[in-house]
N, C-alpha and C positions, 0 to 999 in steps of 0.2 A: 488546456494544460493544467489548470488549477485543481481541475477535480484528482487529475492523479500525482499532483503534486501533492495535496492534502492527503491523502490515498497513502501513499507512500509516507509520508511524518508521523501520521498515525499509526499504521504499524511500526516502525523504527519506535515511536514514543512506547508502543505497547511491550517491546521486547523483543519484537522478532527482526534482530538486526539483517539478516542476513536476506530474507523475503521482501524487506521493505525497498529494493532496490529493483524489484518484479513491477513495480507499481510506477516506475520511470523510464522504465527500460526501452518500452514499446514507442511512448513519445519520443524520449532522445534520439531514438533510431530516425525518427521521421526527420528532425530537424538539420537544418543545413550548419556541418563542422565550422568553428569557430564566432557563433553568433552567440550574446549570452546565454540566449535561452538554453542552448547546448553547453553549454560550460556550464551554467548552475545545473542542470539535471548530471551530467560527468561526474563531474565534480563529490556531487552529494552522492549517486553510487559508488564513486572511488572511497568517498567517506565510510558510508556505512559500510563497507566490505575489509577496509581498516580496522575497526570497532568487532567486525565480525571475525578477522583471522587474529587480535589481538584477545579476542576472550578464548579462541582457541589455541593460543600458546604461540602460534604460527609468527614468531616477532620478526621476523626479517619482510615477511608478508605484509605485514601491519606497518611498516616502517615504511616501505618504499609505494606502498598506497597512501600514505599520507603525505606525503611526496608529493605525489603527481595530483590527491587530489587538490592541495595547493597551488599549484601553478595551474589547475583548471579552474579554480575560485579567483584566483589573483586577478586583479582590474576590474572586479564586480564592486558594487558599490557593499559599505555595511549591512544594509537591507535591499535586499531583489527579490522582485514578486513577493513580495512578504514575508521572505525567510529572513528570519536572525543570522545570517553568516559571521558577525561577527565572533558569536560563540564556536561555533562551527571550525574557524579558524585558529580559535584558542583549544579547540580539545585536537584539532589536527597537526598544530605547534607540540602540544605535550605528548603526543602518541610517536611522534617522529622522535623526540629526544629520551621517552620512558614509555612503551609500550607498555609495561608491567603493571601500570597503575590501573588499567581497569580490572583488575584485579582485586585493589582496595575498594572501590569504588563505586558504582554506577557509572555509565556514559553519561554525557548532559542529555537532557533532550532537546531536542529540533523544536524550536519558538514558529510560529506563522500568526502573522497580521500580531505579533507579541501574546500569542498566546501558545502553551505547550497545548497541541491540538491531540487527543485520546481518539480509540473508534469511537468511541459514545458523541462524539462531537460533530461525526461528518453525515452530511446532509446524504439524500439518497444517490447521487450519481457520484459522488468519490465511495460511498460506500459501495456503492456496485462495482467500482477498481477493486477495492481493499477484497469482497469477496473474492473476485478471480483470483486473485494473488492467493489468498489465505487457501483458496481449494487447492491450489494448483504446488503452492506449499506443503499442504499437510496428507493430501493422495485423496483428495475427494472428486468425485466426477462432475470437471468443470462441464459437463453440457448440460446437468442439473440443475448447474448454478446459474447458466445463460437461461436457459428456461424460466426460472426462477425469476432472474431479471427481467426477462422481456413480460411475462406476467403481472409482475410489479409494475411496469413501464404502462401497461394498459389501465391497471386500478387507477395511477397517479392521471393518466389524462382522460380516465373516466371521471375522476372526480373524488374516487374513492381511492383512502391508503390505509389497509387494513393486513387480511391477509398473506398477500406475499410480498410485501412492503416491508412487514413486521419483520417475518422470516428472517428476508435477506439481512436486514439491518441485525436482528440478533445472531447472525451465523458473525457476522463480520465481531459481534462483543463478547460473544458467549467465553470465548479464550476455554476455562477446562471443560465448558458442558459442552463445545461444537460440534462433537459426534453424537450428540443425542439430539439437538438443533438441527443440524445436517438430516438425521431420520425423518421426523416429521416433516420439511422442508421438502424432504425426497416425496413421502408418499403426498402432501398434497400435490406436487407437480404431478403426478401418475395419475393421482386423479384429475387433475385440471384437463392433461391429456387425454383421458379417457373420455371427455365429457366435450371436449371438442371433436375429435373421432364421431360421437354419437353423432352430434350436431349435422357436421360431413356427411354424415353416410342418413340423411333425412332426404336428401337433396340429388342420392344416386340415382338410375333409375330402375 
């Protein structure tokens, strides 16, 4: 849970309020209705989709997500699993009664283990969340980016984290270069496929 709990704070920190709840979604689904773990992952999607329909004017949207994701926080401690909810609670109190102010404003960011956590921060397997999300957000072919992963996943317990380690971690930072990151990411996967392919076909008969 922590890797797409990071996954998810980190994009929401980066600005993409509305993708950062892609990054929870999957888990929350797993987990059994009204345990915390389920209420802090609700909760923090009801949040950022608050944040999300109040930058888009949507104030009655924004209002009555704030709402509920409050009573889905409510009875969590000030700090769960490492989230700063206290904040949390304080920008969900002010959205309820002045949705208009993130308009003035910036949202706060979402604090972890007290730190605001950036992509540049998350280690490789919240980053391999944050990819899916970010591909599957911005219209890029998430089975590239599985690719991608599971290739990374072999350098990492080979020993080596170089090439597609790098990739995925800079597809998840890159923010305005991603479709030029996203290219080269592509054709090495193509090649890395092609050179397996080779491999396979040594061994037909």
């Amino acid at each position: 849970m922590d890797e797409a709990l990071r996954a998810g704070i980190a994009i929401y920190n980066a600005g993409d309020y509305h993708a950062a709840h892609d990054a929870w979604e999957e888990r929350w689904l797993e987990l059994e209705s009204g345990t915390d773990d389920e209420r802090l992952l609700h909760g923090l999607i009801q949040f950022t989709a608050a944040i999300h329909h109040a930058r888009d004017r949507n104030w009655s949207g924004a209002t009555g997500l704030a709402e509920s994701a409050t009573t889905y926080l409510d009875g969590l401690p000030s700090t769960y699993r490492g989230v700063d909810l206290t904040s949390v609670r304080a920008a969900l109190e002010r959205l309820d009664a002045d949705p208009v102010w993130v308009e003035r404003r910036a949202p706060p960011p979402l604090r972890h283990e007290e730190a605001v956590v950036m992509p540049e921060d998350l280690r490789f397997e919240a980053a391999a969340v944050a990819a899916r999300v970010l591909a599957a957000a911005y219209g890029y072919d998430t089975a590239t980016i599985d690719r991608a992963i599971t290739f990374a996943r072999e350098e990492i317990e080979g020993g080596e984290q170089t090439l597609f380690t790098t990739a995925v971690m800079e597809f998840v930072t890159a923010d305005a270069a991603r479709a030029l990151v996203y290219q080269r990411l592509a054709e090495h996967v193509e090649r890395r496929n092609r050179e397996y392919e080779d491999v396979d076909g040594l061994f037909e008969p």
